[in-house]
C-alpha positions, 0 to 999 in steps of 0.5 A: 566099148574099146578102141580098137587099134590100127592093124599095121605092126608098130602103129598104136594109133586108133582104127579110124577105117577097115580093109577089106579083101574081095579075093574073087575080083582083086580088090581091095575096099578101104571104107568106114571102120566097122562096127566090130572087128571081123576075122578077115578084115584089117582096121587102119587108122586114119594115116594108113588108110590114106596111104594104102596101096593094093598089090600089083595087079589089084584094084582099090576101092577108097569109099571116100570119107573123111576118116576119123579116129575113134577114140573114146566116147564122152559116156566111156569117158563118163563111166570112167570118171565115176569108176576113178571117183568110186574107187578112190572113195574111202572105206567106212568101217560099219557102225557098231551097234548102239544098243547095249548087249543083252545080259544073255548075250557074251560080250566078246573082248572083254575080261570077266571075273571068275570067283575062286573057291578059296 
């Protein structure tokens, strides 16, 4: 899963919540991040959600929370870790075959004596 990050211009810190916009009353929700990103929602990290103000003449509604930023899960840090030591394990050529070519079979790389006729 990736980190999504905070919706205000500039501010690369994780989303720790999500703004909401309910035009039909004038307000505004600041509440848990949501599961996943939504078109007309906002995600904030921890410090902007804090500090959001409404516009005037609208309501905000802080769905009280302790707003924590999520950043990477012990199994995303986990995959992460297996793909790095995957990655940098080094590559093995394939044995070669230990049985000696078969008498029917051209031994490829090899120089051969051709008889002359002469």
């Amino acid at each position: 899963m990736a980190t999504r990050q905070c919706s205000k211009t500039a501010c690369a810190r994780p989303a720790a919540a999500t703004l909401t916009y309910v035009y039909a009353d004038s307000t505004v929700v600041v509440g848990q991040l949501a599961t996943e990103a939504e078109p007309h929602s906002y995600d904030l990290c921890s410090s902007h959600a804090e500090r959001f103000t409404a516009p005037r003449g609208w309501n905000v509604v802080h769905i009280h929370q302790d707003f924590e930023e999520q950043g990477p899960s012990p199994d995303d840090l986990d995959a992460l870790a297996r793909a790095v030591r995957e990655a940098g394990k080094p590559v093995t050529a394939p044995l070669a075959d230990p049985r000696p070519p078969l008498a029917s079979e051209p031994r490829r790389g090899h120089l051969r004596v051709v008889a002359s006729d002469g």
